[in-house]
N, C-alpha and C positions, 0 to 999 in steps of 0.2 A: 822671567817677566815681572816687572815690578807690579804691586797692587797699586796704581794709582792711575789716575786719568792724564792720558796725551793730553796737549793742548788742543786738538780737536775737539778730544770727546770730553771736555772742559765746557768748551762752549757750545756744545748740546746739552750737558748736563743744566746749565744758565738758562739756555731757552726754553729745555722742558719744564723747569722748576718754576719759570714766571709765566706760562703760557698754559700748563695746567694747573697752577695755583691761584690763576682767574679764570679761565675758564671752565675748569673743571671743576671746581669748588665744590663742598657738598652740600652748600644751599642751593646755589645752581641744578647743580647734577643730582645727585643722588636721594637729596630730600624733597627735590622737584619732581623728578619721576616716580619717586616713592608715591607720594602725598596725592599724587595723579593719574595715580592707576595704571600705571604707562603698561601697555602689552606688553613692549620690547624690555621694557629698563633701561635703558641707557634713548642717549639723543643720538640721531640722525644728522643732526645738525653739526653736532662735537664734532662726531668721525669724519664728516666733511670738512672740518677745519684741520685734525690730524692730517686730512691729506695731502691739507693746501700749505703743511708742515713739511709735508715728505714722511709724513711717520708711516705712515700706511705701507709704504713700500721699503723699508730697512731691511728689511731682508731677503727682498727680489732682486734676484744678479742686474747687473746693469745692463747687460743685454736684453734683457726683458723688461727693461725702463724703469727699476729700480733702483735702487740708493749702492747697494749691493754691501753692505754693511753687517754688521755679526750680533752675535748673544751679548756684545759688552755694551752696547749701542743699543738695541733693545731692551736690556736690563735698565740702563737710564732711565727711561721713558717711561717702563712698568713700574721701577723704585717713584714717580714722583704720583704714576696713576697711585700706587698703593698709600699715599704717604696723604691722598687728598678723597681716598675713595672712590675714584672717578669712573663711574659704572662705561664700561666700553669694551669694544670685543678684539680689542688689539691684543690681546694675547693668544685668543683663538684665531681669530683671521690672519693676522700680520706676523706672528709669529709660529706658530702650528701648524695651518694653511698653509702659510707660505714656506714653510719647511719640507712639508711633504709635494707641494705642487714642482717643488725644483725639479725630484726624480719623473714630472710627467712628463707625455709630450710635445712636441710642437704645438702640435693643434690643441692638446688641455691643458696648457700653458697660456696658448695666443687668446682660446676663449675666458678665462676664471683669473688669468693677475692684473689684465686692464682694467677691469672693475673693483680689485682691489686697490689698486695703484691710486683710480681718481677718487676712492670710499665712497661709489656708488651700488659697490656689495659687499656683504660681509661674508665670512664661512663661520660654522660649527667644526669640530669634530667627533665622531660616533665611534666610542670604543667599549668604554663597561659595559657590562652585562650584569650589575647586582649592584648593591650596597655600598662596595668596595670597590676600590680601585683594580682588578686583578686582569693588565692584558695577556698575560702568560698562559689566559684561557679562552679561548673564542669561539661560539659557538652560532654564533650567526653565517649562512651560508648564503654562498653566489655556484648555482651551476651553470655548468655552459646551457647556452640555448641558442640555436642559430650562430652568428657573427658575432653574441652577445652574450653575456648573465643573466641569469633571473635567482635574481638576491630576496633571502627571505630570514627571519629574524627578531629582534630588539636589542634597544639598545637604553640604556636608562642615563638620565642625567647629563644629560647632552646640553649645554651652556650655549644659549642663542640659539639652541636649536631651531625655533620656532619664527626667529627673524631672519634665520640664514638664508643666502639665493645656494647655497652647496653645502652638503655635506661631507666631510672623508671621511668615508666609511669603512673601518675594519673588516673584511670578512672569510671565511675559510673557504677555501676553493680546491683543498685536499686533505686526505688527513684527519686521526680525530679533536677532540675540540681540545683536549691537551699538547699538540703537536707543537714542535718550534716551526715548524717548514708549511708550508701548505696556507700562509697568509696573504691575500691581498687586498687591495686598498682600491677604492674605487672614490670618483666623483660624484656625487647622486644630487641632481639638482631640485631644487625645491618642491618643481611642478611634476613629478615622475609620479606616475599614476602609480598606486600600489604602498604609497608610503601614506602614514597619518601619524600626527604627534600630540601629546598629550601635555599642558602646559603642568609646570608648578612652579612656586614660587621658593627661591628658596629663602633662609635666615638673613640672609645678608640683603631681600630684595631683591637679585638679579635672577630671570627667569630662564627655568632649564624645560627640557622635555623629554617622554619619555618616548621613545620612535620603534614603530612597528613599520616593517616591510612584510606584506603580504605577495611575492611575488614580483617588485618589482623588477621591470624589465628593460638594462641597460646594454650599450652598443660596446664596443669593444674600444673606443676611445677614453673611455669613462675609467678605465685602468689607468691607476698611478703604479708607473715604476714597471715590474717584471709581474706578471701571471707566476703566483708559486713563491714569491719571490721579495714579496711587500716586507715579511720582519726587519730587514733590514731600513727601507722607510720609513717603518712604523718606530724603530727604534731610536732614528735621527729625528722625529716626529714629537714623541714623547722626552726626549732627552731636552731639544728647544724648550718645549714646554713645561719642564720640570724646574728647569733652573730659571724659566721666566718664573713661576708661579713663584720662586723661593727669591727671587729678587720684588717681585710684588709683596712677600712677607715683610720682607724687612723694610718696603718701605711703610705700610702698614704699623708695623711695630716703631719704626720712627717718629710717624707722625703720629700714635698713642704718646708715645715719649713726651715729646716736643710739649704738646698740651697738658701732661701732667706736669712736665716741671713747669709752666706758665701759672697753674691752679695755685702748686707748695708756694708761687710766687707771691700771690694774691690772698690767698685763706689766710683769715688770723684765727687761733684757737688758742683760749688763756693769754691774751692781750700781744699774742707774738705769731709771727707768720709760721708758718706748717713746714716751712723749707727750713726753718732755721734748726729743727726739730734732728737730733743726730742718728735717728733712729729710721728716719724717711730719706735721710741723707744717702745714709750707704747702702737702701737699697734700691734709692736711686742712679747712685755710682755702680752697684753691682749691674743693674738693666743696661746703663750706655756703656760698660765693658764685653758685655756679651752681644748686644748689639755690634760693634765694633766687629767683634770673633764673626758673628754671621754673616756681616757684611764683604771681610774679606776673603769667606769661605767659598760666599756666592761667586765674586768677582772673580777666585782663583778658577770655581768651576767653567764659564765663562768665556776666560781666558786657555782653559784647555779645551772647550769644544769648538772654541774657532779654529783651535791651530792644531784640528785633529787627530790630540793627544790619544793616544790607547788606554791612559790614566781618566781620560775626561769621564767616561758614564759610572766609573767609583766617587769620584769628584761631583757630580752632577745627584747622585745620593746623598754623598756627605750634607750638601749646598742643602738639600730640599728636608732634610730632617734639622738637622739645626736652624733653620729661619723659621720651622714651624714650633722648634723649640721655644727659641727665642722669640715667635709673635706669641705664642700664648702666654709666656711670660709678661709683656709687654701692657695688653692688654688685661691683665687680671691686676698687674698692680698698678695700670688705669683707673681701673674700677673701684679701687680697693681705696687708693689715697684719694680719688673723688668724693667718697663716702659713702651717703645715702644717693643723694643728686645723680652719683654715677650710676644709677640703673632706671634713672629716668630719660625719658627720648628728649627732653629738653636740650639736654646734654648731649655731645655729640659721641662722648668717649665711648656709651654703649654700643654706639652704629661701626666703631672698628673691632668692639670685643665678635659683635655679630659677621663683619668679614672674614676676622681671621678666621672663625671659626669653620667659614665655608671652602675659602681659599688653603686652607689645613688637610683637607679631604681632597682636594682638585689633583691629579696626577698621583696619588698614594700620600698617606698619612706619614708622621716621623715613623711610625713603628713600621710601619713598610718598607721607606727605605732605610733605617737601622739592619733593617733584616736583611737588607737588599746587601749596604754596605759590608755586612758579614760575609753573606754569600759568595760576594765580589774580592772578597781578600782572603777566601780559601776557607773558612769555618763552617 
């Protein structure tokens, strides 16, 4: 598969790049809802227009009135969110959501993608339990109850939580909490009595929460996928998500880029601009060669979870630690060749050092999946 874009996905690439580079902007977006206390972080209004893009539904089959589209077509869209800041929950609802809603059924299908489809809802997903990213441990529980579960629990850091109309919720339903087998995944919708969430805000501005289930009590529809049976879900689930987050890095990291070399363009120091300087030069040249390397590490990962690769969830690590590489790279020598100015909020280079830094942690940090990638190639 070559790394480069079809002529399709050329000319989504064009539209997302002018369509979130005005509207999403980060005076618009990110510094608007900043500045204004916004509960959600992100506009209501955006994601309405994502919809009326078709973004919303890239990756609900067409049968279910989606685009029916893959990881490489989403990754466009998150490379230009990332590249502009553009606070929105397209990577959890449209891409995560809509990843694990495929394996539901008819019925929690027919109710939760229409409202993603017109981005009259959004989802969360509900899986940490600590600090760290670790779903290989899960200790929040659903027992049968009647026709139904009665799910009880936390869940920490949960992104949109707090504006989502659903949650997918990890939970163990057999098994102890280090089990691989005995996981499943449920729907838990906003209003389910028994659940309360606790807001924070994080570094970057976009607000997560920390969610306690006291008991709540769901119907036997509300199961995504197999009773017993979700790891495999939850791994199609997280894999979506890993390699969006790591295509949102690098667009991140680009658009740090992009703005420092516009600065070395502009700055004079000692009667001569800053770029002319051989010293800012090549490590300037060193960030767009490694960007480069991340970019098509991403795309390759990508391009092996569309096409079902067995190679894709080693690939899908690779992608998620080197764009986290490569954004903190990015973003430090942002800051660095900005100077003093660059740790002021005037500037905007601070508001991606503050992304990456959130988005670095989202699905596992580099040292996680380095470790993963070990694991994964026998060591």
């Amino acid at each position: 598969m070559p790394l480069y874009h079809s002529d399709d996905q050329a000319m989504l690439a064009d539209t997302a790049r002018q369509f979130i580079g005005d509207e999403g902007a980060i005076t618009k977006q990110l510094r608007h809802w900043r500045d204004t206390g916004c509960k959600d972080g992100f506009g209501h209004g955006l994601w309405k227009q994502f919809a009326e893009m078709g973004f919303t539904g890239m990756l609900v089959a067409e049968a279910d009135g989606g685009l029916g589209m893959g990881n490489v077509e989403a990754g466009i869209v998150l490379e230009e969110i990332g590249r502009n800041l553009t606070p929105s929950p397209f990577l959890t609802s449209s891409v995560m959501a809509a990843t694990a809603l495929a394996a539901a059924g008819n019925e929690a299908r027919g109710r939760w993608i229409p409202g993603l489809i017109s981005g009259d809802q959004i989802f969360a997903v509900a899986i940490d339990e600590g600090a760290k990213h670790r779903p290989e441990r899960i200790k929040t529980r659903a027992e049968k109850a009647g026709n139904g579960f009665r799910l009880s629990g936390k869940k920490d850091f949960v992104i949109h939580g707090g504006s989502a109309d659903m949650l997918v919720v990890a939970a163990r339903t057999a098994g102890s909490d280090d089990d691989d087998a005995g996981i499943t995944l449920f729907a838990v919708p906003r209003d389910a009595a028994g659940m309360t969430q606790d807001a924070v805000k994080l570094v970057d501005s976009s607000i997560a929460t920390h969610v306690t289930f006291d008991n709540v009590e769901l119907d036997g529809d509300a199961v995504i996928g197999e009773v017993d049976g979700g790891r495999a879900v939850l791994g199609k689930m997280l894999a979506a998500g890993r390699v969006g987050a790591a295509a949102e890095s690098v667009g991140v990291a680009r658009g740090a880029m992009d703005m420092t070399v516009d600065y070395l363009k502009q700055r004079k120091q000692f009667g001569k601009l800053i770029g002319e300087f051989q010293a800012l030069q090549h490590r300037t040249a060193h960030l767009y060669s490694e960007l480069e390397i991340a970019r098509a590490v991403v795309f390759k990962a990508q391009q092996l979870l569309d096409g079902g690769s067995e190679k894709a969830d080693l690939m899908v690590s690779v992608a998620k630690a080197k764009a986290g590489k490569v954004g903190g790279l990015a973003v430090r020598e942002g800051v660095q060749m900005h100077g003093g100015i660059g740790m002021t909020d005037e500037y905007d280079i601070g508001l991606y050092m503050k992304r990456d830094r959130a988005l670095a942690e989202f699905m596992g940090d580099m040292y996680y999946h380095a470790e993963r990638v070990a694991r994964l190639s026998g060591y």
